[in-house]
N, C-alpha and C positions, 0 to 999 in steps of 0.2 A: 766502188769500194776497193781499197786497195788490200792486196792477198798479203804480197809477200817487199820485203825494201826495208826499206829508212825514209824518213822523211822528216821536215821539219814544219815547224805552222807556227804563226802568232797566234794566240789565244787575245781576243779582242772585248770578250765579256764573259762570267761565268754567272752559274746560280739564277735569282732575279730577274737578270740583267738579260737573260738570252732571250731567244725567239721563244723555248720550250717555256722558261720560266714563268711568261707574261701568259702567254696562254693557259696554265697552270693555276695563274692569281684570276684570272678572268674566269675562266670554271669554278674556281671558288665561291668567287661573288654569286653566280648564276645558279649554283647549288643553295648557297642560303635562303632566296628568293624561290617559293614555290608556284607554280603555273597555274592558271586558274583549274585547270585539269585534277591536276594533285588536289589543289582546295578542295572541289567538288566533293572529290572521290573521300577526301578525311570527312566532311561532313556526312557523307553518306554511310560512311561505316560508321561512324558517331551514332547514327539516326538507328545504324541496324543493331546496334548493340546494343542499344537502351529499350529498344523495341524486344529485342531477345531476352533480355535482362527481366522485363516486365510480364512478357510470355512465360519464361519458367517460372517466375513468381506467381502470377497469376495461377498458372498450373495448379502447382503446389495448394496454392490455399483453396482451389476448386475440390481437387481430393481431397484434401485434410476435411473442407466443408461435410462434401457427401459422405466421409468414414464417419464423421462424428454425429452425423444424421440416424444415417443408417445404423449406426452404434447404439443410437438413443434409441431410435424404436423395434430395434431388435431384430431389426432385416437382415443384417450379418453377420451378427455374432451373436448365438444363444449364450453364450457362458458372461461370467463377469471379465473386468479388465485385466489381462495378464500381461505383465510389462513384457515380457520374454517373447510373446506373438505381435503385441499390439506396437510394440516403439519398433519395431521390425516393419512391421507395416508401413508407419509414419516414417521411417528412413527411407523405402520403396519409393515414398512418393517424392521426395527430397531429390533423389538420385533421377529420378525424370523431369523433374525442374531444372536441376542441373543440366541432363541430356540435351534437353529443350533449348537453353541457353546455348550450349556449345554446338549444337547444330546450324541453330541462327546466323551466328557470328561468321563471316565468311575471311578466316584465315588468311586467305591466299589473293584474295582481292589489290593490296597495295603490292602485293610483289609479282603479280600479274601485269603491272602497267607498268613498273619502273625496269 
C-alpha cells in the first residue's frame, strides 16, 4: 500500500468489468439459487407453522367447547349469561390460542443458519 507520493496507473477495466465486479455478479447468481439446506429448513418452518397454527386453533375450540359444556350444565356458572364476564372469558381463551401459536413458530430459526 502506498502511504505517502504521486503516482500514476492505467486504469485498464472499471465496474463490471474488474475482478471485484465479476465476483459480485457471480454471488448474485448463487444467492437467487437456494441450497437444498435452505429448502429443507423453509419447508420445515412451513410444516411448523401450520402445525402451530392449528394447535392454537384447536386450543381455542377445545376451551370454547368445555366453557360452553360446563356453561350448559351449570358446573361453572350458576348465574345466567353476562356478556361483561362471559365474552371476557371467551377472549381468555383466544389470547392462548394465539400464545400457543407464537410459541410454536420458531422465529429465529432461518436467521440462525444464514
Amino acid at each position: 500500500f502506498v502511504q505517502e507520493g504521486e503516482g500514476r496507473m492505467i486504469v485498464l477495466a472499471v465496474g463490471a468489468n474488474t475482478y471485484q465486479g465479476l465476483m459480485e455478479e457471480k454471488m448474485k447468481e448463487d444467492e437467487s439459487e437456494k441450497s437444498v439446506l435452505q429448502q429443507k429448513l423453509d419447508d420445515m418452518t412451513d410444516l411448523i407453522t401450520k402445525v402451530g397454527a392449528g394447535a392454537g386453533a384447536l386450543t381455542v375450540a377445545v376451551l370454547l367447547v368445555r366453557f360452553a359444556l360446563a356453561f350448559y350444565q351449570g358446573a361453572c356458572c350458576k348465574e345466567s349469561w353476562d356478556h361483561a364476564v362471559h365474552w371476557v372469558e371467551a377472549l381468555r381463551f383466544l389470547v392462548v390460542g394465539v400464545t400457543v401459536f407464537v410459541v410454536a413458530v420458531p422465529e429465529g430459526l432461518p436467521l440462525a443458519v444464514t
